[in-house]
C-alpha positions in Angstrom: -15.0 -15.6 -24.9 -14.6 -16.7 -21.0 -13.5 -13.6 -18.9 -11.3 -14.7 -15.6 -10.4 -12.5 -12.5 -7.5 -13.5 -11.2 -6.4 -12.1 -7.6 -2.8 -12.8 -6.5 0.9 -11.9 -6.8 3.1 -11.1 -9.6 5.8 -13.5 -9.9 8.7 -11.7 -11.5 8.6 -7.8 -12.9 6.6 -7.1 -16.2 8.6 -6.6 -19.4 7.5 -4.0 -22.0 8.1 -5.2 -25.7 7.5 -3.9 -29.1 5.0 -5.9 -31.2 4.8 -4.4 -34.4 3.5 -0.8 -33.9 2.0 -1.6 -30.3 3.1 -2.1 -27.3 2.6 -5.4 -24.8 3.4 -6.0 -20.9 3.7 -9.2 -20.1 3.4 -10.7 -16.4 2.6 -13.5 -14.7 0.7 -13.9 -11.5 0.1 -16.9 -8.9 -3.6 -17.1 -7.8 -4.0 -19.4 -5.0 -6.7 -22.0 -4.4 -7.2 -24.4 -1.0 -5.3 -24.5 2.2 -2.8 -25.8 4.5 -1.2 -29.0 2.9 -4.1 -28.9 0.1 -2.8 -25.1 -1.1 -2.2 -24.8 -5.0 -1.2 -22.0 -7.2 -2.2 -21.6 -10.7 0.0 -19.1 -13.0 -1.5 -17.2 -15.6 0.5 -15.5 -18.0 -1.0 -12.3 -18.6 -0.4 -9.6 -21.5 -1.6 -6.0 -21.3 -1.3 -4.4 -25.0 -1.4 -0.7 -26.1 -0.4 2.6 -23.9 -2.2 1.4 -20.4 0.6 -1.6 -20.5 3.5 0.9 -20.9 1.9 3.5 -18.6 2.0 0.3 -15.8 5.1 -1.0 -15.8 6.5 0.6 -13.3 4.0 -0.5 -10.8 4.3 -4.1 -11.9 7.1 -5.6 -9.9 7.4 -8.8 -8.3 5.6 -9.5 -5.5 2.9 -6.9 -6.3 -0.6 -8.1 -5.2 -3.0 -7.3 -8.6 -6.3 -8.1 -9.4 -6.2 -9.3 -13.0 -9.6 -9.6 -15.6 -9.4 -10.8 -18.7 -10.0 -13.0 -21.6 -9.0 -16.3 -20.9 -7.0 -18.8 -23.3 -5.1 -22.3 -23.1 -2.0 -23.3 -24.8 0.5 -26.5 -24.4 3.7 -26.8 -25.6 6.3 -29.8 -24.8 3.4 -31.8 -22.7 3.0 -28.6 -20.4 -0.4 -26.5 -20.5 -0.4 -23.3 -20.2 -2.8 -20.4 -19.1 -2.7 -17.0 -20.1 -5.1 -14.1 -20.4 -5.1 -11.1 -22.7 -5.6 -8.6 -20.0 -8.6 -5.9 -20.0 -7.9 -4.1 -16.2 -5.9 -4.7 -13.7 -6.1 -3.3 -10.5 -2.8 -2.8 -7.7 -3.9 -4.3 -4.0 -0.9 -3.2 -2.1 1.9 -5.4 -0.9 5.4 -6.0 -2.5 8.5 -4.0 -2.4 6.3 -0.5 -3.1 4.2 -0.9 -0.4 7.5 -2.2 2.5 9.2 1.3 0.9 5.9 3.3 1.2 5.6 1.8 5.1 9.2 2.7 5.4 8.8 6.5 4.1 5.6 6.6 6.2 7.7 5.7 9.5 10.5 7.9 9.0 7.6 11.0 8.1 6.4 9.9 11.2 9.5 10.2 13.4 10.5 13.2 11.8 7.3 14.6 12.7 7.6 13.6 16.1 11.1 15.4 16.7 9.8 18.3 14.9 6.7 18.4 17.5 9.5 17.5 20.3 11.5 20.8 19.6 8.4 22.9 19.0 7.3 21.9 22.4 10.6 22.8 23.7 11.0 26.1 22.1 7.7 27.1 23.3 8.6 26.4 27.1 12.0 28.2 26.7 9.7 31.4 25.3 7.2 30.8 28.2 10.6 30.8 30.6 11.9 34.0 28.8 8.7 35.9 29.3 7.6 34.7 33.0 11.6 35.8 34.0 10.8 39.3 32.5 7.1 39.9 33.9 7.3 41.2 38.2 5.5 38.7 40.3 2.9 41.4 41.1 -0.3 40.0 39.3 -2.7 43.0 40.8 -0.6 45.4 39.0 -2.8 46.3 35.7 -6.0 45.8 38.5 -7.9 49.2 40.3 -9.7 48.3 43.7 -13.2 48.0 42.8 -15.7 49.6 45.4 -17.4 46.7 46.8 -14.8 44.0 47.8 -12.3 44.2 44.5 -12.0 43.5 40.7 -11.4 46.3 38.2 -13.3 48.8 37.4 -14.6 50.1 34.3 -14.0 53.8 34.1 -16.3 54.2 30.6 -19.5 53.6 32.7 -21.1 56.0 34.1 -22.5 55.4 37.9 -23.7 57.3 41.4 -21.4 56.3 44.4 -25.0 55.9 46.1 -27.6 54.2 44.1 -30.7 54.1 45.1 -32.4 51.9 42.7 -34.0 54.4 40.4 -32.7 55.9 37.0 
């Protein structure tokens, strides 16, 4: 048995199908090897069998950057070979249409949390405008003269008008 990981992009949107009494998703995806002028891609046809496949498929579209391992297997047919791998776990890597929508939703959150913040900011000025228009301009009002040279004074403790240092 040779085991493969294959990290790259789903070329067209899984398919569920009935085999017998189980299920199998079947996907391709384009790994890429080299660079500039020298860049390849190899396909692999993969197949995910039993309950895990069906639970995917929604999460399989095209364009979907995966992480693919499993067991790996040749076929040709007509002169052309073929690669495919009976899939053991795949893993999503982000990108594709899910992850432009996501970025989408995420900006609009964003936006809408910013107007929200916008009219918090203004409903707390007019409130801090309300109260300012009702309080007098006299900011000594809730203030006693203190004896020496201002501040309030604090009536619950006890003191001589004269002290002379000894209690």
């Amino acid at each position: 048995m040779i085991n493969v990981t294959v990290a790259g992009r789903l070329g067209k949107d899984s398919e569920l199908r009935q085999a017998g009494s189980s299920q199998v998703l079947g996907f391709s995806v384009a790994g890429d090897t080299g660079f500039g002028d020298r860049k390849q891609s190899h396909w692999f046809s993969c197949s995910l069998w039993g309950n895990q496949g069906a639970a995917l498929q929604q999460y399989l579209l095209k364009g979907q950057q995966v992480t693919v391992i499993g067991e790996f297997s040749e076929r040709e047919h007509n002169g052309t070979a073929y690669k495919e791998l009976r899939v053991n776990s795949v893993e999503l890597q982000g990108g594709g249409q899910q992850q432009s929508q996501q970025q989408s939703n995420q900006q609009n959150n964003q936006q809408q949390g910013q107007q929200n913040q916008q009219q918090q900011n203004n409903n707390q000025q007019s409130y801090n405008n309300q109260q300012s228009a009702q309080q007098p301009n006299n900011q000594h009002q809730n203030q006693a003269p203190a004896m020496n040279g201002g501040g309030a004074v604090d009536d619950d403790i006890p003191f001589n008008r004269f002290y002379d240092g000894q209690m």
